[in-house]
Every structure is written in C-alpha cells, then in structure tokens.
C-alpha positions in Angstrom: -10.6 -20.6 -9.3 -7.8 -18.3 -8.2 -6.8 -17.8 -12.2 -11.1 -16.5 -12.8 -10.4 -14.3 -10.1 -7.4 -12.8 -10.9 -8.9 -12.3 -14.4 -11.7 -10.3 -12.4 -9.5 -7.9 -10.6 -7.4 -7.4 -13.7 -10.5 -6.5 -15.2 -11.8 -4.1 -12.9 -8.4 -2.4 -12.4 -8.5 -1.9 -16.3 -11.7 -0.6 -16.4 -11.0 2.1 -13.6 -7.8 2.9 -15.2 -9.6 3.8 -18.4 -12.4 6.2 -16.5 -9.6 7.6 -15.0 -7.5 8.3 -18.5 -11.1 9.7 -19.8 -11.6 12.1 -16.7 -8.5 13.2 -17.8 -8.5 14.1 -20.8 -11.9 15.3 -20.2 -10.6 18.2 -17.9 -7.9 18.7 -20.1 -9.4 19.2 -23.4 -12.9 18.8 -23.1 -13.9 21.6 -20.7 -11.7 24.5 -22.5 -14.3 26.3 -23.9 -16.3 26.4 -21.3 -15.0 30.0 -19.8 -16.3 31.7 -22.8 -18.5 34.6 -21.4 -21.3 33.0 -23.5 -22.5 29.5 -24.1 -20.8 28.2 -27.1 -23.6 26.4 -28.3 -26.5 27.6 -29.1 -25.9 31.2 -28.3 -26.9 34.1 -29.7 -28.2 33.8 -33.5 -25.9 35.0 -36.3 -27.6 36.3 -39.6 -25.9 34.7 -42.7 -27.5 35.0 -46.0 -30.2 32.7 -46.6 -28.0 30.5 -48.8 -25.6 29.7 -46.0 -28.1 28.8 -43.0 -27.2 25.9 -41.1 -30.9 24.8 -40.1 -31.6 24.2 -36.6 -31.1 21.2 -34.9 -32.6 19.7 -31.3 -29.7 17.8 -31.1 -28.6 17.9 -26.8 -24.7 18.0 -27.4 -22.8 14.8 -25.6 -19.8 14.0 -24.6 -18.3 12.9 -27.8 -19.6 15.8 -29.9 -18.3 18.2 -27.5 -14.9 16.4 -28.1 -15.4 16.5 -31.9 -16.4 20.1 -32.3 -13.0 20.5 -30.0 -10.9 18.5 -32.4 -12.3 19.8 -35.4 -11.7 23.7 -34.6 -7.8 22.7 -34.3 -8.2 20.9 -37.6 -10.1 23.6 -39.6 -7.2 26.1 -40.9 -6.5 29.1 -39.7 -4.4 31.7 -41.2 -4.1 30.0 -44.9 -6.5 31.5 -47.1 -9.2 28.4 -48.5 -9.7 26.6 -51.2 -12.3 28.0 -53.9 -15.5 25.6 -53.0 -16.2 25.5 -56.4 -13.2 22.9 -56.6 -14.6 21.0 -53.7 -16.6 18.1 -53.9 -20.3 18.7 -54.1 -21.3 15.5 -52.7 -23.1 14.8 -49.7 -22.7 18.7 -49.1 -25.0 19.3 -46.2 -24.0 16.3 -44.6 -20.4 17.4 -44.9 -20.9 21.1 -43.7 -22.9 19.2 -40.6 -19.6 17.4 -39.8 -17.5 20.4 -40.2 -19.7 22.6 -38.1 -18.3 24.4 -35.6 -20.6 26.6 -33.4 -19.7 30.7 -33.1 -17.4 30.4 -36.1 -18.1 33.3 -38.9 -15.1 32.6 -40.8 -15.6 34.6 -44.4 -14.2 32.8 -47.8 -11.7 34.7 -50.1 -11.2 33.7 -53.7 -8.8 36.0 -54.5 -5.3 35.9 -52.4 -3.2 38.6 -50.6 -1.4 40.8 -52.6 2.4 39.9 -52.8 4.0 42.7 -52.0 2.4 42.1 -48.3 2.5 38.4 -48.0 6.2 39.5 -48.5 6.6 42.2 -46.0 4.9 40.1 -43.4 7.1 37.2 -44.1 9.9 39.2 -43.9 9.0 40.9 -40.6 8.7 37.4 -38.9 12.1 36.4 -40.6 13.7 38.9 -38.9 12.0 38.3 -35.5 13.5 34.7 -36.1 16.8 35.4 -36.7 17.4 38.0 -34.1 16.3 35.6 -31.4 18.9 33.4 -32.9 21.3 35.7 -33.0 23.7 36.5 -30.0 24.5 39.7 -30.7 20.8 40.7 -29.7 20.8 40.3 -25.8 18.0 40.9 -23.2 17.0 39.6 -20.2 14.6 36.3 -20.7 15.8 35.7 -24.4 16.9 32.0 -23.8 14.5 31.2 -21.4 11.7 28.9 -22.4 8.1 29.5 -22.1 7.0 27.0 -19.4 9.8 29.4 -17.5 7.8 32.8 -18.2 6.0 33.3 -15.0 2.5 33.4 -15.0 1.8 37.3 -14.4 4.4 38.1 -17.3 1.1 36.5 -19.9 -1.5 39.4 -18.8 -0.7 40.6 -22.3 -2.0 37.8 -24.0 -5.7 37.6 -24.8 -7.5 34.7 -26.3 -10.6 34.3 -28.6 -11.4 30.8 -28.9 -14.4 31.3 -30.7 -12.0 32.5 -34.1 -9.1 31.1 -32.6 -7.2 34.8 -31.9 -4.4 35.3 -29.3 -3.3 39.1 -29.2 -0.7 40.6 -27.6 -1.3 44.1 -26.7 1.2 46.8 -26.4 0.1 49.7 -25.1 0.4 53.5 -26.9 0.0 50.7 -30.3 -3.3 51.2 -31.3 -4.2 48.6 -28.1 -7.6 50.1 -27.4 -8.8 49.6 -31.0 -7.3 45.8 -30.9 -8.7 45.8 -27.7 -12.3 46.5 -28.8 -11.8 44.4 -32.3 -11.3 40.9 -29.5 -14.4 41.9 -27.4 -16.6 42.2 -30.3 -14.9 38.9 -32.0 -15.7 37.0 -28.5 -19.2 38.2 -28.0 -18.4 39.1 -24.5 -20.4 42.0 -24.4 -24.5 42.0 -24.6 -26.7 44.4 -24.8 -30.3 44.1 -24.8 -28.7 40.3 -25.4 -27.2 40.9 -28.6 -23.6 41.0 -28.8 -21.8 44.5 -29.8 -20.7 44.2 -33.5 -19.7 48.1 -33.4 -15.9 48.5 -32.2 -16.5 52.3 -31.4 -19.6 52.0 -29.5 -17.7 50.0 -26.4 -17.5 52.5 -23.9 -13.6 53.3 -23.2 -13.6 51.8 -19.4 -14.7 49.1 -21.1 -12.2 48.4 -23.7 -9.6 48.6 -20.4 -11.8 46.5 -18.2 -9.7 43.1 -17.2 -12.9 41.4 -17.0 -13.8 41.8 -20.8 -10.6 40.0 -21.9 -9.5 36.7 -20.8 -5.8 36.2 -21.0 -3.3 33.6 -20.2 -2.8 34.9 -16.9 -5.8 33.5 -16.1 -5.6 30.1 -17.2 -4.2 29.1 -13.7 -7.2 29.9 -11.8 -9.6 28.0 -14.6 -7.5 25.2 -15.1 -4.8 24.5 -12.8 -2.7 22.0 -13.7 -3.4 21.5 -17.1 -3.1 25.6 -17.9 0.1 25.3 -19.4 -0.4 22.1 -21.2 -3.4 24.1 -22.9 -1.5 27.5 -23.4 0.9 25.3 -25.8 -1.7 24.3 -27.4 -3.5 27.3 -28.4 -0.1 29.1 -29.2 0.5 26.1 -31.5 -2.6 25.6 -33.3 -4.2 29.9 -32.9 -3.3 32.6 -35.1 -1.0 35.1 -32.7 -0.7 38.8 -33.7 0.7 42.0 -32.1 1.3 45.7 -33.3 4.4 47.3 -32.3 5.6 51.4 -33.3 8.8 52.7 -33.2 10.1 53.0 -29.3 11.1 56.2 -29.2 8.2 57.4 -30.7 6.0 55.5 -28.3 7.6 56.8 -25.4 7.1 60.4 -26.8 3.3 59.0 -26.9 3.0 58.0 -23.5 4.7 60.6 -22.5 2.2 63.1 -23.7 -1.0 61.0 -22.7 -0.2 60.2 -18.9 1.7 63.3 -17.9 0.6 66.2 -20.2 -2.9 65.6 -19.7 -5.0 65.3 -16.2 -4.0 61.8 -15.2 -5.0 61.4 -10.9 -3.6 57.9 -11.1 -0.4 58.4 -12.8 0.0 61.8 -11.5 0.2 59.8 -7.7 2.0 57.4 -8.9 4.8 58.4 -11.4 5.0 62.6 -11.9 5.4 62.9 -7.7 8.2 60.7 -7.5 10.1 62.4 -10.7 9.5 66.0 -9.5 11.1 65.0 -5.9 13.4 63.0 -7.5 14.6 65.4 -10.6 13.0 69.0 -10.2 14.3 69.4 -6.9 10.3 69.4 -5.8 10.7 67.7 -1.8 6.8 68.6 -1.5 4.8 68.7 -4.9 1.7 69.6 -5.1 -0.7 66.7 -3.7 -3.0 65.8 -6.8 -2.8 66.7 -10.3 -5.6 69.4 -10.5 -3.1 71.8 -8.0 -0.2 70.6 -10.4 -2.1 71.6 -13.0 -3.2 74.6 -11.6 0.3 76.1 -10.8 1.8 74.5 -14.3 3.5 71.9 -12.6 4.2 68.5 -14.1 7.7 66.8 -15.1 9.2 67.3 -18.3 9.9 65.1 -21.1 13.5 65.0 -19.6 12.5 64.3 -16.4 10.5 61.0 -17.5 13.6 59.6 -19.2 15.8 60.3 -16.2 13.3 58.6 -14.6 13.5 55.4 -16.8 17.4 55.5 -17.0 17.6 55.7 -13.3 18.5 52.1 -11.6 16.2 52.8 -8.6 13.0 52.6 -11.0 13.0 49.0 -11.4 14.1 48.1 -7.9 11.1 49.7 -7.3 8.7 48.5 -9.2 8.8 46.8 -13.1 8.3 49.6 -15.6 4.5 50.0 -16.2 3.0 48.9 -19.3 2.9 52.1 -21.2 7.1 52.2 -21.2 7.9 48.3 -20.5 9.7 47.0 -24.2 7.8 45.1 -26.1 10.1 42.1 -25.5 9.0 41.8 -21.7 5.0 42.3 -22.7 5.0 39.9 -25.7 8.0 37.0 -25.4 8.7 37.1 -29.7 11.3 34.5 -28.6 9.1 32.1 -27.1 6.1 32.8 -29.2 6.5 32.6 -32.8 3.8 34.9 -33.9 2.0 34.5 -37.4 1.7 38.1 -37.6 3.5 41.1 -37.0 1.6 44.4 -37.4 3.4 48.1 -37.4 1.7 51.1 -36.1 2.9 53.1 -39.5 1.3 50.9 -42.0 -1.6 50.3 -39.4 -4.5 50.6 -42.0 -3.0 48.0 -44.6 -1.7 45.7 -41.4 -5.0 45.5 -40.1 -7.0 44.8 -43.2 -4.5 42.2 -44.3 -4.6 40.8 -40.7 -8.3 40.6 -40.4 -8.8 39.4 -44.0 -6.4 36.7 -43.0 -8.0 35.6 -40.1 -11.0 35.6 -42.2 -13.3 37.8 -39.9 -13.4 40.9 -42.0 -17.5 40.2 -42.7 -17.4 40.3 -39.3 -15.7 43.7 -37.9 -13.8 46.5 -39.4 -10.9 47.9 -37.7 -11.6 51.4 -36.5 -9.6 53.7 -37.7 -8.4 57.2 -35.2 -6.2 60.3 -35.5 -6.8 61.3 -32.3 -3.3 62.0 -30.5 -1.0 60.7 -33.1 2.2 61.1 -32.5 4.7 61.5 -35.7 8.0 60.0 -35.6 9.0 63.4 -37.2 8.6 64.8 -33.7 11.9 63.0 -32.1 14.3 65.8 -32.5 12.3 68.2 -31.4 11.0 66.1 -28.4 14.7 64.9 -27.8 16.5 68.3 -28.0 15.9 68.6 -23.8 17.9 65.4 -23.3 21.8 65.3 -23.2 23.0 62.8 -26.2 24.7 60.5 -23.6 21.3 59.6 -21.8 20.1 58.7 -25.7 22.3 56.6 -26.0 21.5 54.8 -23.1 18.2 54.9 -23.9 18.7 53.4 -26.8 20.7 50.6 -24.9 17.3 50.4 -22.8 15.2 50.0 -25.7 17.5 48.2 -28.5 16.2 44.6 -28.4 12.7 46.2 -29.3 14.4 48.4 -32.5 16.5 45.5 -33.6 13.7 42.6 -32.9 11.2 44.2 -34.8 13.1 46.4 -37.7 13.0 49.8 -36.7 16.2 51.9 -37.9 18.7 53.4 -35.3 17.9 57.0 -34.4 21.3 58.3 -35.6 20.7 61.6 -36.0 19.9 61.5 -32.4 22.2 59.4 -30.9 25.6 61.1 -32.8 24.9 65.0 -32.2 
C-alpha cells in the first residue's frame, strides 16, 4: 500500500514538474513574437505573383505550431544566398512549402551570387573588426567586457525586425534616418488606411525618430524580464546584424553643421549655451536660438571640439548620440556583426546588404544628397583648431578609425 502511494506522489510531482518546464519555455520562446506592432499571423495580405500564393488556410494556430513556426524561422538561413530550386526536390512540393511556411516572411530568391570583389571587401571589413578587438594595442573603455555586462540603456541602438530577422545598429549623422525608415517599412509597424508603408520616403521625419516605431533591445526588459537576455543571445546568434559607420572626423564635421549651424531649440538649450559661457567668454547668451540667430551668435566649430575634449562634458552627462563613438553605440566587440556598411560606398553597401538579406523585392534604399558632408572638407573645417587638440581628438576617437579601417588624418594631425 505505502509503495502504490508513493508511486502516486511520484507521479504527480512529475507531472507538475513537466507543466512547469513547459510554462517555461513557453514564456521564453514561445511568446517572442508576440510584441510585433502587428499580429504575426494572419496579418495584412502580401501580393506575390500568382505562381507563388500560399492558399489560405482556416487553420486556428496552437500551441505547437506557434512553437514550430518559432523554430523554423531560426532554421531557415539567413544571410547565405539559396540554393537554385531547380536543384531541389520537386516532390511533395506544396506539402513541403506548407512545412516551411513562415508567416510575414518575403524573403526574395537569387540565382546569381554577389560579386567577388564585395563578398571580399565585406569579409575583410569584419576581419579587421575581429582582429582589432583581439588586439591590445586598440584600448577603449568596455572592450573586454562581455555582453550580459553592457547595461541595459547602452542597447537603445539596437533595433530588431523579427519578421526578416534584422538587428541594426544605428549611428547617427550615418545615413540612420534612411536605415531607420528601411526597418519600419521591413516590420510593418506603420499602417495607413491598414496597409503597411512600403515607401521609405513617404514616413514622415518625426516618425523615422519616433522611439515608438522601433523596438530595440533596450526594451526587452520591460517585455520579457527575466528571460530578455537569454533571448537577446539568441537573436544576435541566429539574426543578420548590420551597421553603417563614416569616417569620424567627418561625422563630427556633419553634426556639427546640422545641430548648431541650423535652428536647433533643443540643442541650442542644451549644448550651444553651455559652450558659449564656457568658451566664448558669453556669461549670459542669448536665451533661445531664434535671438542667437538673430544677433549671429552660435559656437564655432572650435568651440564644439573644446567642448568634447574638455573633462567636465562627460562628468556631466555621456556625449549625446550624434558625437558618442561608434564603439559605445554599437559594442563590435561583443557583437560580431555580419555586416559592416561605410557611408562612402553607401549605394553599393546597401544594395549588397539588402540583396543579402534577401528583401530587395521588398524595399529599396533611398538614396539623398541632402547635407553631405565631404571628407575633402577636413582641412578647411580643421584649420580653426590648434594641432595639439587634434591630436587629442584623435586619441578621443581612435578606437572608431582603427576598428573600422579608416586611415589616420596625417595631414592634420602633423602640421
């Protein structure tokens, strides 16, 4: 008697654990799509031509097919272009394609690969990001750390598309806005008249900028909890990861010229008053930016590098966005990204990129002239700034030129 009922407890002790194991791994898996801004299934309707229509189904999704389509999204590939499907096996095709189906994927089929000379340059850029992180003659603050020890705020850069399977990285004054609108249209997070926006350019700009339309990793921790960085680890492994970077100085110059040349309220408040009473001998500057403006006032190019060399800027606050290295928005020694765009081949980086994440029948990367600023420029933009605060400006900014293969401004730095 007492043996049957020890068998009974052991039973029911076993059977709880196991609904506990599958609640589990329910929250941790099973529920990550579910903050997509639209239902992943049915959703909107895609157009594909008639040929490649996936006839609709009444199926209700269930538990295990939500696990399935979950699993089988990490085992389609992502970033290798695909086999020719004229090699594949014909056999039991619809029912194959059926099993493979994976809802909000428009992944387009190439049958012709990458041209060398660019499979070659993009190898050799992530190389390079390899070996500098191993190499101790590049240091910078956070290189060695790992990424469960990045804390949470430091991943606001970091957007994810789980419906292609996208993390980007965006640097500002690097093409970010155009990125930015390419991930809103890939994640149908914007409707209108309950169609998602397919055209990158007609996203109005405060929307591009809008936190809300981007969900990042910084956010994982208020969806998930404990699981967020159990998940993050498993997107970075199994996601294709891109950013775009541009020479530094030159992006400097850039931000220079958008937040302090032009009428800027916010930064004017935030950044120009403190470097006219700090540097232009200004105790009392004028109180918003349309006076400053007014009375051709507004710090110098000079000015904002004093500002950026001086000690008491980042006891104050980190640098903002628009100036912080790339190092300390995107963690290349911690993430090992599959892609590494530059801003000055930015029309062949982005059609290799999007051809390679096989979305290029889906979006086209918009391409803008607007503001450029030419790394021809930094002598003439330089000239105003005594050679010893280059050089330390170059100490500032050297993990980003050494990390991501941009030359050493000698001609600047040796005057």
């Amino acid at each position: 008697m007492g043996t049957s009922r020890m068998f009974r407890i052991f039973v029911v002790l076993g059977s709880a654990f196991m609904i506990l194991l599958i609640i589990i791994y329910w929250d941790d898996v099973g529920a990550s799509h579910l903050y997509l801004h639209t239902p992943v299934s049915p959703g909107p309707k895609v157009l594909h031509p008639p040929s490649q229509q996936r006839p609709q189904t009444s199926r209700t999704p269930s538990f295990l097919s939500d696990i399935d389509a979950f699993v089988n999204q990490f085992l389609e590939p992502g970033t290798g272009e695909p086999t020719d499907p004229a090699l594949t096996d014909t056999s039991n095709q619809s029912e194959k394609a059926e099993e493979r189906y994976i809802p909000r994927r428009e992944w387009k089929i190439h049958l012709t690969p990458v041209a060398a000379e660019l499979r070659e340059r993009q190898e050799q850029r992530r190389r390079l990001l390899q070996e500098m992180c191993a190499n101790d003659s590049v240091v910078f603050p956070g290189k060695n750390r790992t990424f469960d020890d990045i804390p949470n705020k430091e991943l606001d850069h970091l957007i994810v598309d789980d419906r292609h399977g996208i993390i980007y990285c965006y640097v500002p004054k690097v093409a970010c806005s155009n990125w930015k609108r390419i991930m809103i249209v890939l994640s149908e997070s914007l409707l209108q008249d309950g169609v998602p926006q397919r055209d990158p350019l007609a996203i109005p700009r405060d929307l591009v900028h809008n936190s809300s339309m981007h969900f990042t990793f910084n956010k994982f921790w208020k969806r998930y909890g404990k699981f967020a960085r159990h998940l993050m680890k498993v997107k970075l492994k199994k996601y294709t990861k891109f950013l775009f970077v541009r020479d530094p100085f030159v992006r400097l110059i850039s931000a220079y010229r958008n937040k302090f040349e032009l009428r800027n309220e916010d930064f004017y408040r935030r950044f120009a008053q403190v470097m006219l009473r700090r540097y232009a001998n200004q105790p009392t500057p004028p109180a918003s930016v349309d006076e400053a403006f007014a009375v051709g006032v507004h710090p110098s190019f000079s000015h904002f590098i004093q500002y950026l060399l001086d000690p008491q800027t980042e006891k104050d606050m980190p640098f903002n966005e628009h100036w912080r290295q790339v190092y300390r928005l995107c963690h290349p020694c911690q993430i090992q990204y599959d892609f590494v765009g530059h801003l000055e081949t930015a029309e062949e980086d982005a059609e290799q990129l999007l051809r390679q994440m096989r979305v290029d029948n889906v979006v086209e990367f918009p391409t803008s002239h607007r503001n450029l600023t030419a790394s021809s420029w930094e002598s003439d933009w330089f000239s105003t700034v005594p050679v010893e605060a280059r050089r330390e400006l170059y100490k500032l900014y050297e993990p980003d030129f050494r990390l991501f293969g941009y030359d050493r401004p000698e001609s600047l730095l040796n005057e």
